[in-house]
C-alpha positions in Angstrom: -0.4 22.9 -2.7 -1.5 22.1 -6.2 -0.1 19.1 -8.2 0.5 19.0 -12.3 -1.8 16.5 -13.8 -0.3 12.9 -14.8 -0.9 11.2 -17.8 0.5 7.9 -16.0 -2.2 5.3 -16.2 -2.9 5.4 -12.4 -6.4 5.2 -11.7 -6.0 7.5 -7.8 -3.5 10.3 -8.3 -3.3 13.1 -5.9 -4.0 16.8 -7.3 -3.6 18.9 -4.4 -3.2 18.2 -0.7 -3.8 21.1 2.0 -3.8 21.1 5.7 -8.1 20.9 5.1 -8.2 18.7 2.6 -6.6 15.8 -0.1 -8.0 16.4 -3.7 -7.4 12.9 -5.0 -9.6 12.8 -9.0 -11.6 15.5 -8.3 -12.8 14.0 -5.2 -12.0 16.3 -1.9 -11.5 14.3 1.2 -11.3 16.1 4.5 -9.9 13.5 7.3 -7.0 10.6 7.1 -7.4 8.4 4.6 -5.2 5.2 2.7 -4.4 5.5 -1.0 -3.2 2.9 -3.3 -3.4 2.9 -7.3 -6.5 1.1 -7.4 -8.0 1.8 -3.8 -9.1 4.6 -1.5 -10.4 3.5 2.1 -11.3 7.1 3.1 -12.6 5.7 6.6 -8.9 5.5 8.2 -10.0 6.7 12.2 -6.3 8.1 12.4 -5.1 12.0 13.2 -2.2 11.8 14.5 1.0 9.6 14.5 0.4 8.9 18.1 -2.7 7.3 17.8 -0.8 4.4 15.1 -1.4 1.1 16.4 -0.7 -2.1 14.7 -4.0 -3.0 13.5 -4.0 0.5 11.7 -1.1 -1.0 9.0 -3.1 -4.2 8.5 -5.3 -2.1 5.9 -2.2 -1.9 3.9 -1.5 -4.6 4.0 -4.4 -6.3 2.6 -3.2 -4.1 -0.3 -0.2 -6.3 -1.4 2.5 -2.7 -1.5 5.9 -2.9 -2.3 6.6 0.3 -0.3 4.4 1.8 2.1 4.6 5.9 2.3 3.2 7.2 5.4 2.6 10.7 5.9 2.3 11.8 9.6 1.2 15.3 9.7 2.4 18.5 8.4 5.5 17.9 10.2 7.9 14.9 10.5 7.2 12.7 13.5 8.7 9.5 15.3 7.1 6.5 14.3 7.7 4.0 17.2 10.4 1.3 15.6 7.9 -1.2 16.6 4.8 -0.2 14.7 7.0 -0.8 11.6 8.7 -4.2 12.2 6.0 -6.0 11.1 5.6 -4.5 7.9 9.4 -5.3 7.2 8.9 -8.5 8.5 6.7 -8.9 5.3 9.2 -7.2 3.3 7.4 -4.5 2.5 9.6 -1.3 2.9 8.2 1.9 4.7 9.0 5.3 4.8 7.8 8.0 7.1 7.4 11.4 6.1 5.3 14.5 6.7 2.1 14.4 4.9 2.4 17.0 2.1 6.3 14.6 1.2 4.3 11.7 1.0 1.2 13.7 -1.3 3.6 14.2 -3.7 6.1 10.6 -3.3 3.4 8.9 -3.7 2.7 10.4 -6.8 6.0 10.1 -9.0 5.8 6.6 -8.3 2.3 5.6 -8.6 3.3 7.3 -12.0 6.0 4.8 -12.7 3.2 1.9 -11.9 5.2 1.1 -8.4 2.7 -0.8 -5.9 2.5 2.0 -3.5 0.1 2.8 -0.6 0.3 6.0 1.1 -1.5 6.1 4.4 -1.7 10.2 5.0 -2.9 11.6 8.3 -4.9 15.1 8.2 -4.4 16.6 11.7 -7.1 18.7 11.6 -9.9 17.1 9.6 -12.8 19.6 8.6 -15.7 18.7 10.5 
């Protein structure tokens, strides 16, 4: 799925997202990765929601969002309700989507300068 291009003045916007691969700036990336305005940590170890473990959100963390997208596959899966009480502990809100919903959520807000992390999971990285 290809994206329009953005004239927003976020630095990481996502043009196209496939079940291969996540085109973010004319970069492809081919496994899980974390995206925030100013930040990519392309080494995120996770493929599937049922691997999420705590330490897995602290990444976000360290990124100060206001809303945390996180994309679990090409379909919609439970998130156990635990995993996420510690982000809204923090007061950071969370929303858990399928992957390709959270491609393009997270870009109409990164285009209206939101503090947004999406942490998107590639089930089938290339290899």
């Amino acid at each position: 799925m290809r994206f329009a291009a953005d004239s927003s003045d976020a630095r990481f916007l996502i043009q196209s997202y496939s079940k291969a691969h996540i085109t973010i700036n004319d970069t492809a990336y081919h496994h899980s990765l974390i995206i925030s305005l100013d930040n990519i940590l392309s080494s995120w170890p996770v493929t599937a929601a049922a691997q999420l473990q705590k330490a897995h959100f602290q990444e976000m963390i360290t990124l100060a969002p206001e809303l945390i997208l996180l994309g679990v596959g090409e379909s919609y899966t439970l998130v156990a309700p635990t995993l996420l009480y510690a982000l809204q502990e923090q007061q950071i809100g969370v929303e858990v989507m399928s992957t390709p919903a959270a491609c393009r959520t997270y870009n109409v807000l990164a285009a209206e300068g939101r503090r947004v992390v999406a942490a998107l999971i590639l089930q089938n990285p290339a290899t």
